[in-house]
Residue, then its C-alpha position, 0 to 999 in steps of 0.5 A: x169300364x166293366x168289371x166280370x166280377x164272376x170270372x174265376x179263370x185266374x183260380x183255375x189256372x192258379x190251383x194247377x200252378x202248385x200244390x195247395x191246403x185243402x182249404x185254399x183249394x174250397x176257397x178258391x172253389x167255392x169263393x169267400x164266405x166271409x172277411x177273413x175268407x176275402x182277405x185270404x184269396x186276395x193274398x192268393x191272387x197277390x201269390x198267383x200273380x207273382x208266380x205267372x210274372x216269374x213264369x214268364x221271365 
């Protein structure tokens, strides 16, 4: 298994989905910078992915 650690499409699309806090913007941007960075754009990912799931009901 390979995993593209780099792949950012699901930011791209994500800050197109709704408006978003200018530091939720950076982060999803620029990437983490640290712990609580990391936590806060995987509660992102989790928000991303429910939206997409009831986007395609």
């Amino acid at each position: 298994m390979n995993t593209n650690w780099t792949d950012d499409s699901w930011q791209e699309e994500f800050l197109e989905m709704k408006t978003h806090k200018t530091a939720d913007v950076r982060l999803l941007i620029e990437g983490p910078r640290g712990l609580i960075d990391s936590w806060k754009l995987g509660e992102l990912h989790e928000e991303y992915m429910r939206l997409k799931n009831n986007k395609n009901l």
